[in-house]
C-alpha positions, 0 to 999 in steps of 0.5 A: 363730617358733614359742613354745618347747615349741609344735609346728606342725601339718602340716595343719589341719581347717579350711583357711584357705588362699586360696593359696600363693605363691613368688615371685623378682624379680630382674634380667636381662643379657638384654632380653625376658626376658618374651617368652623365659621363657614359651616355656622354661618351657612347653617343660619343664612343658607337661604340667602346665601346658598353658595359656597366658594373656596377663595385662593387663598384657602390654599396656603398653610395655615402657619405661613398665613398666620406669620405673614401680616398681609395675610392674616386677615384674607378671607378664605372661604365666600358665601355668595348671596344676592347682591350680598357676600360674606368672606371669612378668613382665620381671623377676618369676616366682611360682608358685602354689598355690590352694585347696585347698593341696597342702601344704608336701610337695608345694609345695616340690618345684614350687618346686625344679623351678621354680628348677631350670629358671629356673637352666637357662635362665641368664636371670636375672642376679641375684636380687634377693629371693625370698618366700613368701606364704600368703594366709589367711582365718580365719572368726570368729563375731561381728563381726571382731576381733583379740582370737582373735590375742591383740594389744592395740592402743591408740590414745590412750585407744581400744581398737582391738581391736574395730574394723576393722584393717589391721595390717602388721609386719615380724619380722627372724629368722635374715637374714629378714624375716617381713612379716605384714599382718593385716585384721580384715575382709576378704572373697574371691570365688574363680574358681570363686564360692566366697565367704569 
């Protein structure tokens, strides 16, 4: 997606990365795959990801998560890392990498390393879909427009460009879909207080 005659840097001298996140939803053969998975993925990674967290939504029954579209795919138990997580739910694995971002290099072999183990385990039937998310926050001065993205954005005979905006659109290429949503306002609190 890259303009002909543009190259792509391999790093930028202001980080606008909150996190980076690779996630497989999928379906299993198996029951439980959410209590299995955890213990696995533990065994192979516990050096690198000697904390384990039981997430809120561990707590719903089983049967009402698997009924309920939107929680299917929450994740349930983390694996806490440094700067790296792995969140696993019943039919859901992610893998994360917060701020500051270790860089394409060193993400993707996490990810191979991830999808090695989870095919060693022969736990995941089907793959359903995979995805890889940058979450970014780009700070402008002035107050928050679209204008820096170069779009131009009409509604009736309104000029949207300076307004606040939450735009979703979906770019097909090559068998994939490129989902991007852009917010002209938006603010983050990290865990560890940093505001942007």
């Amino acid at each position: 997606m890259v303009e002909a005659g543009k190259s792509v840097p391999k790093r930028l001298r202001k980080e606008p990365l909150l996190e980076a996140v690779w996630e497989i939803r999928f379906t299993s053969d198996r029951d439980s795959v959410a209590e299995l998975l955890p213990g696995l993925i533990y065994k192979a990674l516990e050096i690198e990801f000697s904390k384990i967290e039981r997430l809120p939504a561990a707590n719903l029954p089983s049967a009402i998560v698997l009924q309920d579209e939107k929680l299917r795919y929450v994740p349930t138990v983390r694996l806490e890392g440094n700067p790296y997580s792995i969140q696993i739910g019943e039919r859901v694995i992610s893998l994360s990498c917060r701020r500051p971002y270790t860089g394409w290099v060193n993400f993707e072999p996490k990810i191979m390393e991830l999808a090695g183990i989870l095919k060693e385990t022969s736990l995941i039937t089907r793959p359903e879909r995979f995805s890889l998310k940058y979450i970014d926050i780009i700070n402008l001065s002035g107050s928050p427009s679209l204008s820096p993205m170069r779009v131009v954005m009409k509604l009736g005979a309104h000029e949207l460009i300076s307004n606040p905006v939450q735009l979703r659109t979906e770019l097909r290429e090559d068998g994939f879909i490129h989902i991007i949503q852009i917010l002209s306002s938006a603010q983050a609190v990290l865990s560890t207080g940093e505001r942007f």
